[in-house]
C-alpha positions in Angstrom: 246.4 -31.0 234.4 248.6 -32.7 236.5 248.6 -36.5 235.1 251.2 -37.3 238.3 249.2 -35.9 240.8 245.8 -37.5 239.7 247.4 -40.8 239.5 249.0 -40.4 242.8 245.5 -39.8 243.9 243.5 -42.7 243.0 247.0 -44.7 243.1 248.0 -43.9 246.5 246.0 -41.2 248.2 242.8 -42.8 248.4 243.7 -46.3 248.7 246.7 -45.7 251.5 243.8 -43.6 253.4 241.1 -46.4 253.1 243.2 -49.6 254.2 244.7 -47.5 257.0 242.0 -48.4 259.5 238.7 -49.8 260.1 236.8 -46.4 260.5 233.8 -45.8 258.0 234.0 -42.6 255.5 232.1 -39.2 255.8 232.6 -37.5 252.5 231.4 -33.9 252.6 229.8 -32.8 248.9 228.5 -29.3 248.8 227.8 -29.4 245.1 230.9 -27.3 244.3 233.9 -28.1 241.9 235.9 -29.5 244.5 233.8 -31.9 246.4 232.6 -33.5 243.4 235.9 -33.9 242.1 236.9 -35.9 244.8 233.4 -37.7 245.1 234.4 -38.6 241.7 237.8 -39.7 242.2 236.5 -41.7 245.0 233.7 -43.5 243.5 235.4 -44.3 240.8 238.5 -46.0 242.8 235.7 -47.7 245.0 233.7 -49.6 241.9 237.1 -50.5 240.4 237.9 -52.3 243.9 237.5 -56.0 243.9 234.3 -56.6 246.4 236.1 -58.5 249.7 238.3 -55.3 249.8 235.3 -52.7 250.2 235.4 -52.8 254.0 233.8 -50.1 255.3 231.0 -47.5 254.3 231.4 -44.1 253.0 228.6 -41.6 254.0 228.9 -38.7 251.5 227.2 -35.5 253.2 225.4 -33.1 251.7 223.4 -30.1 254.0 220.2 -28.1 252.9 220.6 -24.6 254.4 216.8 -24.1 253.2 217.9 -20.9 251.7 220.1 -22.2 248.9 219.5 -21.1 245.0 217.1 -23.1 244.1 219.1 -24.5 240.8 222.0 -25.4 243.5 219.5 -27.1 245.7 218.2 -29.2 242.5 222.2 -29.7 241.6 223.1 -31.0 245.0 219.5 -33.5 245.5 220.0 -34.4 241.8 223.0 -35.7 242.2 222.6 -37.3 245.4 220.0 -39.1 243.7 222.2 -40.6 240.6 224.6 -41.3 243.3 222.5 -43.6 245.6 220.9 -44.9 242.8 224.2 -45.8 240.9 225.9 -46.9 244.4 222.8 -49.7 244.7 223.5 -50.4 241.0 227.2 -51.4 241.4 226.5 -52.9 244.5 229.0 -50.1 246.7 229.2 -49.3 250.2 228.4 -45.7 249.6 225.5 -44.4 251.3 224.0 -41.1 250.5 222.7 -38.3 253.2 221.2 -34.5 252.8 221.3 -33.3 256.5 219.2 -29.8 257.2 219.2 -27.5 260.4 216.9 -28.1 263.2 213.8 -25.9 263.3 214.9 -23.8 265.6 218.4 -22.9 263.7 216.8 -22.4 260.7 217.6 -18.9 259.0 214.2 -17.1 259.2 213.4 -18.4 262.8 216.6 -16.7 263.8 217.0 -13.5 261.7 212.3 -12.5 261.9 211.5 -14.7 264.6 214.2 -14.0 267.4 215.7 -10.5 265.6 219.0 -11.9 264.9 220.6 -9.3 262.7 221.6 -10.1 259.2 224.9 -12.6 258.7 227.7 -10.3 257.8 231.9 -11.8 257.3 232.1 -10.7 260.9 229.0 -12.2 262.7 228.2 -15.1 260.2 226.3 -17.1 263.1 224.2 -18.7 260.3 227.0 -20.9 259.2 227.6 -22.9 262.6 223.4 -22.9 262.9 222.8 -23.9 259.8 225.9 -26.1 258.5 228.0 -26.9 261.5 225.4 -28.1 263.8 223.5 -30.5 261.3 226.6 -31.9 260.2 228.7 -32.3 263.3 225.5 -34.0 264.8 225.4 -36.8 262.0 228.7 -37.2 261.9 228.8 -37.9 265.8 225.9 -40.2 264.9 228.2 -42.3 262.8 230.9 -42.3 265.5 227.9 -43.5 268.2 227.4 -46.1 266.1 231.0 -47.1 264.8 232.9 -45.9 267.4 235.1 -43.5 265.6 235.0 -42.0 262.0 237.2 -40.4 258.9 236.4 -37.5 257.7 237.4 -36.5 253.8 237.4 -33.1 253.0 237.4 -31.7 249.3 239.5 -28.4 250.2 242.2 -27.0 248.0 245.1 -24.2 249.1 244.8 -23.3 245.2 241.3 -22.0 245.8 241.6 -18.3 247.7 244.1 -16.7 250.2 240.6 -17.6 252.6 241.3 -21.3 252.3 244.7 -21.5 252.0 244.8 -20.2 255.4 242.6 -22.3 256.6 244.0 -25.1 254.8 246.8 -24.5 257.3 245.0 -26.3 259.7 245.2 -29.2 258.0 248.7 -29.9 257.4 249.3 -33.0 259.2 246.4 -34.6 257.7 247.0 -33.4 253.9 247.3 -35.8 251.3 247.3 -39.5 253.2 247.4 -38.6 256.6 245.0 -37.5 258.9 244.9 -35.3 262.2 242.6 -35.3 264.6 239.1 -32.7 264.4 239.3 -30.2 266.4 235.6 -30.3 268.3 234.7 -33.6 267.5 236.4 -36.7 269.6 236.9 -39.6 268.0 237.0 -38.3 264.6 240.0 -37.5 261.9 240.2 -35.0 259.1 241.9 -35.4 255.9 242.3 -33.2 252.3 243.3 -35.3 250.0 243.1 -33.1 246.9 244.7 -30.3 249.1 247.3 -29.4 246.2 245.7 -29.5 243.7 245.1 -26.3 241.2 241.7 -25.1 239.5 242.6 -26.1 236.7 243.4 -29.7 237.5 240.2 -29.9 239.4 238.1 -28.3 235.7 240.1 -30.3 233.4 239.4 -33.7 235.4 235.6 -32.6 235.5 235.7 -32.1 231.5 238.0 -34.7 230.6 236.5 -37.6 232.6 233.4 -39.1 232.7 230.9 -39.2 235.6 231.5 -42.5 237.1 227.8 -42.8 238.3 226.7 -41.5 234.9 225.1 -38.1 233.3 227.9 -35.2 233.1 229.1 -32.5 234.8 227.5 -30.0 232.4 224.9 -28.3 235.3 227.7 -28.1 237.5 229.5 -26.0 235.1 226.3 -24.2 234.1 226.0 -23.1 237.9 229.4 -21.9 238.0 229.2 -19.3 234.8 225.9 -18.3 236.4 227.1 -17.7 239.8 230.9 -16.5 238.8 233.0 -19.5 240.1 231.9 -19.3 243.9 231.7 -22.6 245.5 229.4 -23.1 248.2 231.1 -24.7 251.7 230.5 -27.9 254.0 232.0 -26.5 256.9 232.8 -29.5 259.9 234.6 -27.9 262.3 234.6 -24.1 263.3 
């Protein structure tokens, strides 16, 4: 693992992106490798923050498609749990949220009630129904309520020739900076782990321990099962 880079991150990364504004956090955690690296990495700079200086909230965003594994749904409301929980503990602006679709964009309404064919890499309308909506609409919640928002994303150009591509799209706001979402006014994306490799992301996860206790062990259990595939939070289309 990178020692420079993962210093650089809890260093300078998070920190320079925190103080640069007043707008509160929306962290998005899928349950994947990648998102709970950088929940990690960001938890544990928060607690180690002296008190005055946490000055805004972080919302970290998980969604419930309703037709998740059911191991990765237990993973994802597990750890949401022992986050909140740990988050109250330590006395941390860090406020926990599983979103799901609306009734009506559910998956089985759509594909049996209304005959929408299956989801194929072509025609995946399930993925703005039943991640995109939920998430964009509590995210414009926040910015309704705040005025504007930040939104961290745990996306990596090391992770398929899928993302890096996509990753492309966030090159102005990688590392520290951020650029502005594409459907969502008022709110500002950033990648802050956006170079970092696999193995960085695995050996961190191994190496370091949880900072709102337990391990990482099901998380690694979930991968061997399901062969290293992480599930998305998509925000923006």
């Amino acid at each position: 693992m990178s020692a420079d880079r993962i210093q650089d991150l809890v260093s300078q990364r998070i920190p320079a992106a925190y103080f640069a504004d007043d707008r509160p956090w929306v962290i998005g955690y899928s349950g994947g490798k990648d998102s709970t690296f950088l929940l990690q990495a960001v938890y544990r700079w928060i607690s180690e923050t002296p008190r005055a200086k946490r000055i805004k909230p972080v919302h970290v965003l998980a969604c419930d498609t309703r037709v998740e594994l059911p191991s990765m749904t237990a993973h994802i409301e597990g750890e949401m749990e022992r986050v909140a929980e740990a988050a109250k503990r330590d006395e941390l602006p860090v406020h926990c949220q599983i979103i799901t679709p609306d009734i009506n964009d559910t998956f089985w309404v759509n594909l049996l009630g209304r005959g929408y064919p299956s989801p194929t890499i072509h025609f995946r309308w399930c993925t703005e129904r039943l991640k995109i909506l939920p998430v964009s609409r509590f995210i414009q919640r926040v910015i309704d309520r705040s005025g504007s928002v930040n939104i961290l994303l745990g996306v990596r150009a090391d992770e398929s020739v899928a993302r890096a591509r996509s990753l492309e799209r966030y090159e102005a706001g990688a590392g520290t900076g951020f650029r502005p979402h594409t459907d969502l006014r008022n709110a500002w994306v950033v990648a802050p782990i956006h170079d970092f490799l696999t193995a960085d992301v695995w050996t961190y996860l191994n190496d370091t321990p949880c900072p709102w206790g337990g391990t990482n062990n099901s998380l690694r259990d979930l991968y061997l099962r399901a062969g290293g595939t992480e599930p998305p939070l998509p925000t923006e289309r």
